[in-house]
TORDOGU-829911 format. One record per residue: residue number from 1; residue in three letters; chain; y, z, x of N, C-alpha, C, O in turn. Coordinates in steps of 0.001 Angstrom, whole numbers, plus 524288, in hexadecimal, padded with zeros to 5 digits. Layout:
% residues N
ATOM:zaza:gudo:lotor:nnorth:nup:neast:canorth:caup:caeast:cnorth:cup:ceast:onorth:oup:oeast
ATOM:NUM:ALA:A:Y:Z:X:Y:Z:X:Y:Z:X:Y:Z:X
...
END
This chain:
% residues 167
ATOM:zaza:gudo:lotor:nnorth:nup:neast:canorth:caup:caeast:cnorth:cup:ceast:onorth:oup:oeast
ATOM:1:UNK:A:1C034:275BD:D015D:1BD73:270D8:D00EC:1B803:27171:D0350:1B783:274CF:D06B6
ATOM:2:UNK:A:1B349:26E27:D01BD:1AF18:26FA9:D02EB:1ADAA:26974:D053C:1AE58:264DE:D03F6
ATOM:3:UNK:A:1AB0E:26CD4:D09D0:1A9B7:26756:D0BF9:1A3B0:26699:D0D47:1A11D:26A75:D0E89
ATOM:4:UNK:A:1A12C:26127:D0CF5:19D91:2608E:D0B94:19B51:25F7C:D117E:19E4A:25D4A:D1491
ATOM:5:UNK:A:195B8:26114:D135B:19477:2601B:D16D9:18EB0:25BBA:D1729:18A2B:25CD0:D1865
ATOM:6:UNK:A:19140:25626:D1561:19001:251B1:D1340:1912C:24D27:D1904:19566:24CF5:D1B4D
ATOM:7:UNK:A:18D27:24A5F:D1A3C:18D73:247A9:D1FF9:18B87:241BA:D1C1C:187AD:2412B:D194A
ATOM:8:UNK:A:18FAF:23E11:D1D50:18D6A:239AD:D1B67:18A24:235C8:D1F9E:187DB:231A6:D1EB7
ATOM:9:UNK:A:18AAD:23822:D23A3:185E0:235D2:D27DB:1804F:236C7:D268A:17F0D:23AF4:D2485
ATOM:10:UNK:A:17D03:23349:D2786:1774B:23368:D2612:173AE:23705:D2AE6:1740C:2353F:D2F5A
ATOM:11:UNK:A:1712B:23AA6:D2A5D:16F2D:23D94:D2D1E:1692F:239AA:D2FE3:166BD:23B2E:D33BE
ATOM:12:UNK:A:16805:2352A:D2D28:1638A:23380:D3056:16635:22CFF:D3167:16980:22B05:D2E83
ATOM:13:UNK:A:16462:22AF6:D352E:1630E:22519:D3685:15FBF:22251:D373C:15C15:2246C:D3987
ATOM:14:UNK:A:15EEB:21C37:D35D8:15AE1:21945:D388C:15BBE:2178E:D400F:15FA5:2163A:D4289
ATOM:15:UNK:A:156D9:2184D:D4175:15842:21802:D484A:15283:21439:D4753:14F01:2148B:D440D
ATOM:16:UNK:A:15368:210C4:D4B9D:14FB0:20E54:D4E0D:14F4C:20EFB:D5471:152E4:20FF2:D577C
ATOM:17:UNK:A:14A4B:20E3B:D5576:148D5:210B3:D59D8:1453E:20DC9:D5D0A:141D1:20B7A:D5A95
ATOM:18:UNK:A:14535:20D51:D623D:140D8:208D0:D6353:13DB0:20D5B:D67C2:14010:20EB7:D6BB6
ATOM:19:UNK:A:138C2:20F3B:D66B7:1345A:21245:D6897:130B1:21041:D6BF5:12E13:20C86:D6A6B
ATOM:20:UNK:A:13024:211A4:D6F61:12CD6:20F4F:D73A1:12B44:207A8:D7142:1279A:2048E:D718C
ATOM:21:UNK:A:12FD7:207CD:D6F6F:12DBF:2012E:D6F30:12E93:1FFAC:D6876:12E1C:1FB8D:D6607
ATOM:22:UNK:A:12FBA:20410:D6730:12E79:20497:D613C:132F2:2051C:D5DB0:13575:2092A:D5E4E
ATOM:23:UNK:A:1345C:20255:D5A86:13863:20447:D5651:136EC:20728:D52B7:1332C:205A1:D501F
ATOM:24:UNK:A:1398C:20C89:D5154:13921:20FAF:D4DEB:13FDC:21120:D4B97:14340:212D5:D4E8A
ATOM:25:UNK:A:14080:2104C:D4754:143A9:21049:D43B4:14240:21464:D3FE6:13E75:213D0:D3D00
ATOM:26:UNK:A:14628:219EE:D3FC0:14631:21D05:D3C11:14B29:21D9E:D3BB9:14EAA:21C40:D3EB9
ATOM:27:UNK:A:14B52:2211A:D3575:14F5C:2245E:D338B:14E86:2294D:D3319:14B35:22B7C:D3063
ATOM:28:UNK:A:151D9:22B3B:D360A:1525F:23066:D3BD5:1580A:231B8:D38D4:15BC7:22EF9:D378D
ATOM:29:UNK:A:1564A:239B3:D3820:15A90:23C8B:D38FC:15CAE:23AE3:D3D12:15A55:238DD:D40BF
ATOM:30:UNK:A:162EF:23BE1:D3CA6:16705:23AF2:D41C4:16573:23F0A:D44CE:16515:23D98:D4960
ATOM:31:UNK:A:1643C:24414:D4423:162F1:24773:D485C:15D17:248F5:D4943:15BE4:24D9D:D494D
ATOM:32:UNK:A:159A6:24565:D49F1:15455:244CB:D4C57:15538:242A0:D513D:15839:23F18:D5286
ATOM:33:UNK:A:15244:24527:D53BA:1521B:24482:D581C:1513F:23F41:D5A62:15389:23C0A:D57A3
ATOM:34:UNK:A:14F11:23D41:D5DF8:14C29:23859:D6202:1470C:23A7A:D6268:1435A:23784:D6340
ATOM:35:UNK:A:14671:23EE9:D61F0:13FB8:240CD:D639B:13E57:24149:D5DFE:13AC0:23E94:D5C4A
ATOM:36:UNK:A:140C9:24466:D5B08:13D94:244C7:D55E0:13C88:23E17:D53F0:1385B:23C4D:D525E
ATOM:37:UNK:A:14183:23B3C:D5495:13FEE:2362B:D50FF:13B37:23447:D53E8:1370A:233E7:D518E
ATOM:38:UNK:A:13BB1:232C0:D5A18:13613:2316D:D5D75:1323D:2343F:D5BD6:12E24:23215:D5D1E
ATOM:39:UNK:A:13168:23895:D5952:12CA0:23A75:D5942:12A58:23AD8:D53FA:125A5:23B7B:D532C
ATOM:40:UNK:A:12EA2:23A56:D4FA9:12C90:23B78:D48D5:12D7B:236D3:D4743:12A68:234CA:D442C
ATOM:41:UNK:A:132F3:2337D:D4977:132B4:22D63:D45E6:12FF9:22A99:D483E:12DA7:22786:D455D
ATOM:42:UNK:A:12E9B:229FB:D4ECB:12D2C:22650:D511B:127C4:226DE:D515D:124C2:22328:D50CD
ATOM:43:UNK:A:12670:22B3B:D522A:120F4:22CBE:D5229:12017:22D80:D58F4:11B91:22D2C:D5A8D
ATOM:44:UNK:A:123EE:22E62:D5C6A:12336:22FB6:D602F:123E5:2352E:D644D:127CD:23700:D666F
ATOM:45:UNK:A:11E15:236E7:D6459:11D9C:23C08:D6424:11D76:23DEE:D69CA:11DE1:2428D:D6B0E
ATOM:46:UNK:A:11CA8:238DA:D6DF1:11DDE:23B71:D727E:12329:23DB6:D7531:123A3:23FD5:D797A
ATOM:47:UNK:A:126E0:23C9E:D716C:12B89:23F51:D7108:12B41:244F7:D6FD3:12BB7:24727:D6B91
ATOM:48:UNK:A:12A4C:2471F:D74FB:12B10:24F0E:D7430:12FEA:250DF:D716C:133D0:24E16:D7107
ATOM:49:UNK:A:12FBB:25360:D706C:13526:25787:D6D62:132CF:25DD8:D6F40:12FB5:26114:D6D82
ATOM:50:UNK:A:1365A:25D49:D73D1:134F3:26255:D76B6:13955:26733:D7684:13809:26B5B:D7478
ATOM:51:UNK:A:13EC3:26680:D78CF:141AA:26AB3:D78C8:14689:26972:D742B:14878:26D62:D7233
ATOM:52:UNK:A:14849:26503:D72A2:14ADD:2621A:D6EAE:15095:262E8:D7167:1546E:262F3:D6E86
ATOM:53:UNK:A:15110:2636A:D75C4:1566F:26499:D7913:15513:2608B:D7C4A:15743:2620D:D804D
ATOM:54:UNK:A:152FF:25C63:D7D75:15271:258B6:D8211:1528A:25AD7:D864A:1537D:25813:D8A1B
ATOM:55:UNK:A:1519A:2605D:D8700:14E58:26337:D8C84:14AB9:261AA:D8F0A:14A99:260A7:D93BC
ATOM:56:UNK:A:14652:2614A:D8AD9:142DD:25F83:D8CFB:13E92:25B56:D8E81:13A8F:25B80:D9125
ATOM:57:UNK:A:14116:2579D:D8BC4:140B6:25123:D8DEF:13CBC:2501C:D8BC9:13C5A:24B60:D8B0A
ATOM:58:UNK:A:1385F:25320:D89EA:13372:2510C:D8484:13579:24C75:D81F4:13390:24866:D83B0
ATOM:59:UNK:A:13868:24BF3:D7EBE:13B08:2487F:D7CAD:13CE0:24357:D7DF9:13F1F:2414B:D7A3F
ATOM:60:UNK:A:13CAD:240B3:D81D4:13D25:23ED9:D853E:13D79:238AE:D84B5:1394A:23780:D86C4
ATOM:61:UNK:A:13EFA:2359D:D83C1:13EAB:22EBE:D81D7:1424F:22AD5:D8499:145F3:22CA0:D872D
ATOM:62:UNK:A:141D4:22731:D845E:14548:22452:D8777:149DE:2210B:D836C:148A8:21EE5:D7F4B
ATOM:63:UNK:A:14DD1:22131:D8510:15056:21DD4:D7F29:153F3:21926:D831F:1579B:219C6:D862D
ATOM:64:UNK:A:151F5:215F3:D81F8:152EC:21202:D844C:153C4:211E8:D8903:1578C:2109C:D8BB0
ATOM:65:UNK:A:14E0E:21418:D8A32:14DC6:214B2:D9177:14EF0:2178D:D9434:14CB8:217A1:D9878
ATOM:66:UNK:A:15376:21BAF:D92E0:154E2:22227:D93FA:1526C:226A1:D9175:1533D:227B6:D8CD8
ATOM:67:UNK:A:14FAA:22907:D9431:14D39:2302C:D92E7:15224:23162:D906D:1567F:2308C:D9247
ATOM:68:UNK:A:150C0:23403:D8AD3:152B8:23471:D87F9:14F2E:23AA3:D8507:14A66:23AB0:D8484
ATOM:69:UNK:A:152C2:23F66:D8369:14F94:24328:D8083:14FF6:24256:D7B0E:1543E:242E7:D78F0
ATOM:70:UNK:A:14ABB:240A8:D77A1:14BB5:23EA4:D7324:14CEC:244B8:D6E1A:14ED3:24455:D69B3
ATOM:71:UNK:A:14B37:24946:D708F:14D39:24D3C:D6E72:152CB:24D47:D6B49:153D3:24D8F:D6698
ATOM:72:UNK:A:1565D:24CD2:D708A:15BB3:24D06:D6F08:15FA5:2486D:D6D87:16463:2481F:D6E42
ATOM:73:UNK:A:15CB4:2457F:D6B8F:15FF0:23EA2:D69EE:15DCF:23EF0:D64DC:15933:23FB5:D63B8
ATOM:74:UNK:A:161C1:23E3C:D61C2:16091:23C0D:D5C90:15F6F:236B3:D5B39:1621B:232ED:D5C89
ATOM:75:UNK:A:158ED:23689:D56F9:155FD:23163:D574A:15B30:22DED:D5643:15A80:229B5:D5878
ATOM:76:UNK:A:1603A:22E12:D53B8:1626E:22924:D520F:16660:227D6:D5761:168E3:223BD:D5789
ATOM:77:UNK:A:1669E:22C03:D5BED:1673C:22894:D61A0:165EB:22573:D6289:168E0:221BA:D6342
ATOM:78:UNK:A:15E74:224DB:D6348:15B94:22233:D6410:15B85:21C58:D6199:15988:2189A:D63DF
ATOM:79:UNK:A:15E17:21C10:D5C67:15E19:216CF:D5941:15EF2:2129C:D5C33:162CA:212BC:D5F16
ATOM:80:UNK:A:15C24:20EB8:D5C2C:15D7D:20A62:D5EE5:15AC3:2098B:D6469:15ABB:20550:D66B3
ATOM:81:UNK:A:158FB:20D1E:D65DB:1576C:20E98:D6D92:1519D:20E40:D6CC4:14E99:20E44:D6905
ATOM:82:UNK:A:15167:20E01:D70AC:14ACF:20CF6:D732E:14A3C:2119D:D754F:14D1F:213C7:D787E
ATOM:83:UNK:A:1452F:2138D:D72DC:1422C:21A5A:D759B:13E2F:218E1:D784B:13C13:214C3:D76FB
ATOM:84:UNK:A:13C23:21BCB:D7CAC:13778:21A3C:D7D86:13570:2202E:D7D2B:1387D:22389:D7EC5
ATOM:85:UNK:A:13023:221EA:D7B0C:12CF9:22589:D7B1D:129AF:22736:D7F16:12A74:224D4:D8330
ATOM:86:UNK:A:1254A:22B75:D7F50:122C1:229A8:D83D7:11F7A:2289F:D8216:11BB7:22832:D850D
ATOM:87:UNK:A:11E4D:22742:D7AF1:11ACE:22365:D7961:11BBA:21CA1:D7C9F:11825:219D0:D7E28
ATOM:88:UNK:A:11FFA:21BC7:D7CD5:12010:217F4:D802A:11F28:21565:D8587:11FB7:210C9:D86C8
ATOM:89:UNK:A:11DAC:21965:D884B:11C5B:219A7:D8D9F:11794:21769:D8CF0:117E5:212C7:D8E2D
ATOM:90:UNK:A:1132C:2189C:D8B7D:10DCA:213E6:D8C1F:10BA0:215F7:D8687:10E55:21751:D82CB
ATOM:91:UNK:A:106A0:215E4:D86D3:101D4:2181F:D8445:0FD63:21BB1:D85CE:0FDFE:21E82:D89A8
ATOM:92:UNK:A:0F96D:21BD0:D8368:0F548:21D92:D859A:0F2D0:21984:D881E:0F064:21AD1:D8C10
ATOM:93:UNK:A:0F2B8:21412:D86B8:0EF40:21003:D893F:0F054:20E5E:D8EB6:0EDC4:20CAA:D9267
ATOM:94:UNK:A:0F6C7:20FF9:D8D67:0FAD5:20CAF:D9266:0FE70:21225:D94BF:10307:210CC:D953C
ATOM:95:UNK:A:0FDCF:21667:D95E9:1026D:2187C:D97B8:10591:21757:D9BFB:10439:214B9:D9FC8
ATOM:96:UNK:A:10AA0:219C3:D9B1C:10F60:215DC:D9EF4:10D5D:218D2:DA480:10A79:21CA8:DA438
ATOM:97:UNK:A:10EBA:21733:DA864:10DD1:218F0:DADE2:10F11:21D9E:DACCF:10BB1:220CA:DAE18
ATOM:98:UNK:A:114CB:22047:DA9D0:1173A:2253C:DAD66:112B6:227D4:DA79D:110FA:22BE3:DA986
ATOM:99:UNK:A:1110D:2277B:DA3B9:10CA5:22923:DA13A:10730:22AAD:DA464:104B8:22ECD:DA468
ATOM:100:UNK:A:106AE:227F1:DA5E0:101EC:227DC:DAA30:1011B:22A11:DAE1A:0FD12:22BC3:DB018
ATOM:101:UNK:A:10643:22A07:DAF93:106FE:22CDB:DB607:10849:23450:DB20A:107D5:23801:DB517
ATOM:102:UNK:A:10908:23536:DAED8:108FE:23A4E:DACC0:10412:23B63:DAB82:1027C:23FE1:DAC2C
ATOM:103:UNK:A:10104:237CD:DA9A6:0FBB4:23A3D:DAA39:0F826:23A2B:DAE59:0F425:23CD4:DAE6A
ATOM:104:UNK:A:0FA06:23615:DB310:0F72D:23773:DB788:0F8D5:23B08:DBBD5:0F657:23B2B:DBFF1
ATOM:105:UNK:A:0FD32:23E1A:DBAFE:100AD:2413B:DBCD5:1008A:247B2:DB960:103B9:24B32:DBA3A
ATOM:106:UNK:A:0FD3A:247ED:DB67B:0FC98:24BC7:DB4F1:10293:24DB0:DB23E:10372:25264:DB1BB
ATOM:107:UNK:A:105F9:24A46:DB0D4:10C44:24C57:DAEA7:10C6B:24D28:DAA3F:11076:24B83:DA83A
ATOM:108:UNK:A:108BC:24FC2:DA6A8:10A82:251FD:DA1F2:1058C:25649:DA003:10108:255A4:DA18A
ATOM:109:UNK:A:106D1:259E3:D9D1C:10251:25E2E:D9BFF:10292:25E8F:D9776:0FEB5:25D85:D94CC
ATOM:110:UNK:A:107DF:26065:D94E7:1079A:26074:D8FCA:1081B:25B26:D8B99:10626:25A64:D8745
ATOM:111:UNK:A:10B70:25814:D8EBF:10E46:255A1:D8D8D:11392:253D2:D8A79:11595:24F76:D8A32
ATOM:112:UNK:A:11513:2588F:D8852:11BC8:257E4:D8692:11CDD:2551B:D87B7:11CE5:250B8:D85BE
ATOM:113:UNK:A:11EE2:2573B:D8D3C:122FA:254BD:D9147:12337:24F32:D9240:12730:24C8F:D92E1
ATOM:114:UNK:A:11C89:24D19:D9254:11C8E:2489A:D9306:120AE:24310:D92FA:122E3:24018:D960C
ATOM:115:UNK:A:12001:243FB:D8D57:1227E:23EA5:D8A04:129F9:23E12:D8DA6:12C02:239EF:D8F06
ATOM:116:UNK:A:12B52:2413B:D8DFD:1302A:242E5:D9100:13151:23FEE:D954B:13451:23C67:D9699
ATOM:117:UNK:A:12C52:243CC:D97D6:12C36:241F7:D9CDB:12BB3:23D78:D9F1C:12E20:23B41:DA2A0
ATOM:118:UNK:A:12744:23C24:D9BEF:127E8:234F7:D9C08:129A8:230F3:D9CC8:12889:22CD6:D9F02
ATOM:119:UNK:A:12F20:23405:D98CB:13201:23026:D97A0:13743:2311D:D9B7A:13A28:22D91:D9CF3
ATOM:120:UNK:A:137D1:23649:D9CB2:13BCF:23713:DA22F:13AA9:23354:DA666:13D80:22FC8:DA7F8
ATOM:121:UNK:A:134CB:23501:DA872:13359:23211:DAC51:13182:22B3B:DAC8B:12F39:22974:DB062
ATOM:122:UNK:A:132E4:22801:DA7F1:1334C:222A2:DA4A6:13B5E:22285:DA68E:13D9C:21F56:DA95F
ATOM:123:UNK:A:13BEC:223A7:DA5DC:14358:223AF:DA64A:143BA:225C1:DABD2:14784:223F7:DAE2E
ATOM:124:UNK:A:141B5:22806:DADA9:14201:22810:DB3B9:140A9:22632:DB68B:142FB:22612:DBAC1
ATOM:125:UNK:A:13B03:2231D:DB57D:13A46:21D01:DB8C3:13DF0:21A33:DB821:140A2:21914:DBBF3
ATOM:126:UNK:A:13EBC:218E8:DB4DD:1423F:21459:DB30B:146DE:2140D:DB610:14965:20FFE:DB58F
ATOM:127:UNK:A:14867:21725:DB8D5:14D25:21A30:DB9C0:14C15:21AA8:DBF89:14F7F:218AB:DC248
ATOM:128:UNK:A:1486A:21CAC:DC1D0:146D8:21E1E:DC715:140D1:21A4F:DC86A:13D62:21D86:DC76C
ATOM:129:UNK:A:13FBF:2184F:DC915:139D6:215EA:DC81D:136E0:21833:DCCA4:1321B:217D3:DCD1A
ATOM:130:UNK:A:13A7F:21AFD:DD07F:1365C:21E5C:DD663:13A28:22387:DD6AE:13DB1:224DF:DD9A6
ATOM:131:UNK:A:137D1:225AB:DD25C:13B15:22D33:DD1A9:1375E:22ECF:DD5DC:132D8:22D3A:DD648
ATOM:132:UNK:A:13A2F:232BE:DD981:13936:23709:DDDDA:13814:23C10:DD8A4:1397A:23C6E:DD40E
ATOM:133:UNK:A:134E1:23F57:DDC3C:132DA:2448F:DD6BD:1384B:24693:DD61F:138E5:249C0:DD290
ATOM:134:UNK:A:13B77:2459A:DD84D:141B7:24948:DD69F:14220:24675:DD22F:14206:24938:DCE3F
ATOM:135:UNK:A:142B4:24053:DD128:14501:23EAD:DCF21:142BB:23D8F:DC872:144F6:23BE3:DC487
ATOM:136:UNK:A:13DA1:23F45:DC970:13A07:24097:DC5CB:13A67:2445F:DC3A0:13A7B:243F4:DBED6
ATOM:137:UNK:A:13ABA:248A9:DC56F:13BAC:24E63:DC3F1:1411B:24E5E:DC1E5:1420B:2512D:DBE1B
ATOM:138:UNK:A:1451E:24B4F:DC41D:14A45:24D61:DC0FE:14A43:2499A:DBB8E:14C69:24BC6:DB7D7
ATOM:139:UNK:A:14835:24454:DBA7E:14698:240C6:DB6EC:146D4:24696:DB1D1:14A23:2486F:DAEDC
ATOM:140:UNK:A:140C4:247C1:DB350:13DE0:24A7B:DB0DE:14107:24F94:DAEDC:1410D:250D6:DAA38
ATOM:141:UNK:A:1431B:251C6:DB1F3:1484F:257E0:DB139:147CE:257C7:DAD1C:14641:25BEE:DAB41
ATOM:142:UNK:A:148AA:25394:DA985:14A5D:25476:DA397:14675:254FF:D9F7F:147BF:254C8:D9ADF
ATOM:143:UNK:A:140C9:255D3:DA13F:13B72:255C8:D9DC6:139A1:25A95:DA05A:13924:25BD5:DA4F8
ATOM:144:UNK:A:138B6:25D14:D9BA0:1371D:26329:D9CB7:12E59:261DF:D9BA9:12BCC:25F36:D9892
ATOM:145:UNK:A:12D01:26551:D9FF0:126AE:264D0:D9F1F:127E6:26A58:DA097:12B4F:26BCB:DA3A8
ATOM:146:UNK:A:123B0:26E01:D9D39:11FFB:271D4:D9D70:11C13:271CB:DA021:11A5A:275A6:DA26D
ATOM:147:UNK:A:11AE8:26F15:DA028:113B4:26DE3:DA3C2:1104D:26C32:DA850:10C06:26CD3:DAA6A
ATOM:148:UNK:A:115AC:26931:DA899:1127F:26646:DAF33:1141E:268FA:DB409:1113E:26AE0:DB764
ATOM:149:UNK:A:11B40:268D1:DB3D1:11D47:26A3E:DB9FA:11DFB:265AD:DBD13:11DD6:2653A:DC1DC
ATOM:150:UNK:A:11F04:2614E:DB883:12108:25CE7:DB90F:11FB4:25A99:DBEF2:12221:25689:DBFCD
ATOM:151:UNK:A:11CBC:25C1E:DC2BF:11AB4:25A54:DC689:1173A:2546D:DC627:11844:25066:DC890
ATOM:152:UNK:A:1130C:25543:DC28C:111DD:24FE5:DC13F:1145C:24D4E:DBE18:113BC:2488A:DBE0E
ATOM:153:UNK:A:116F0:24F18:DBB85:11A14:2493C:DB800:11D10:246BE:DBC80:11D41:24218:DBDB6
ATOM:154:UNK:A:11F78:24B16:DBED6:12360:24776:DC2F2:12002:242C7:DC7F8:121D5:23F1B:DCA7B
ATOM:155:UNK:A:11988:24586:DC7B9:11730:2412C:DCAD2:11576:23CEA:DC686:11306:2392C:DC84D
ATOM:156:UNK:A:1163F:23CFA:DC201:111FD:238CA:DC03F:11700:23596:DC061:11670:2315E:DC29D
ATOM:157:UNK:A:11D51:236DD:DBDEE:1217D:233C4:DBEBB:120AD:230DD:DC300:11F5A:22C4A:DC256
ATOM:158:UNK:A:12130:2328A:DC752:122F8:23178:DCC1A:11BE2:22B19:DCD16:11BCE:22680:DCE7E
ATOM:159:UNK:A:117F9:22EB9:DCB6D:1139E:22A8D:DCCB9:113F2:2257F:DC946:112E4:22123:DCB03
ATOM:160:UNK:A:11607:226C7:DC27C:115AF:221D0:DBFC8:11BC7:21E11:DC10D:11C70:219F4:DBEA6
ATOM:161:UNK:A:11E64:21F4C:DC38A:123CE:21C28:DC488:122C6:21730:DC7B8:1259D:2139B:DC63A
ATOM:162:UNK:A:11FDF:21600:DCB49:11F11:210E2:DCDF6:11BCB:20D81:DC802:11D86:209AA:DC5B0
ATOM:163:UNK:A:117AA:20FF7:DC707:115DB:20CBA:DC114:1183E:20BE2:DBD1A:11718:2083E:DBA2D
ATOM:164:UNK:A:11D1F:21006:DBC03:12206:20E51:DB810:124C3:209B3:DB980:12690:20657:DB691
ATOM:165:UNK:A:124DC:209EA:DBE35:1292C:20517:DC240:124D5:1FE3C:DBF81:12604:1FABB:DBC6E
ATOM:166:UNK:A:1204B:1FF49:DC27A:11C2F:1FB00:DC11D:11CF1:1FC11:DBC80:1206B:1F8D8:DBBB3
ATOM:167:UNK:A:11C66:1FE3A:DB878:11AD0:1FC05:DB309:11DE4:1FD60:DB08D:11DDB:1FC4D:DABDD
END
């Protein structure tokens, strides 16, 4: 007998998605990622795709308020949930404190890592609102940088956290 290797499940879905504030509604292969859809359907490109193993925390988003690696979640997880980007963190007109405090802290060179980091240290206020540098540095464990030696990111964290608290 010959058997047919025939799947009557549909290989794509519609997902809706709410983006730094934003609803975006596509129809998404079932196995696309959270970063590819953020970055080709949504148009959101500060989403890195760095090691595609959630090693290295580039990838980095918040899904309904938990650091989350958008690498390794498939976009139709996401259906229904709130992402935040680190398009969402401010602008150029307005950047958020812990934005600010990375550029007055000298915490990024290349910038990969950034968008990540960001958003680690966004979920670790939230969480700690007066991190000690331990508690910063272990936050962070999970975002890989090449470039700095993570010395200033961990001060600009530590400097923008009383202004996260205020604002």
């Amino acid at each position: 007998m010959e058997s047919e290797l025939t799947d009557d499940r549909t290989d794509r879905r519609t997902i809706s998605v709410t983006v730094n504030g934003r609803r975006c509604t596509a129809d998404v292969d079932v196995r696309k990622t959270l970063a590819d859809f953020l970055r080709e359907d949504a148009g959101f490109t500060g989403v890195h795709v760095g090691c595609e193993h959630g090693v290295c925390g580039a990838c980095s988003v918040l899904m309904d308020g938990q650091v989350v690696r958008s690498c390794i979640l498939f976009s139709v997880q996401a259906d229904g949930h709130e992402i935040v980007t680190v398009e969402g963190l401010g602008n150029e007109e307005a950047l958020s404190p812990l934005q600010q405090a990375f550029v007055e802290h000298h915490a990024l060179q290349c910038g990969f890592c950034t968008p990540g980091m960001l958003l680690a240290a966004v979920d670790l206020l939230k969480h700690c609102p007066d991190p000690t540098e331990s508690q910063v540095r272990e936050a962070l464990s999970g975002n890989l940088c090449m470039c700095t030696g993570y010395a200033n990111i961990v001060r600009a964290v530590r400097a923008a956290a009383p202004h996260v608290r205020s604002g």
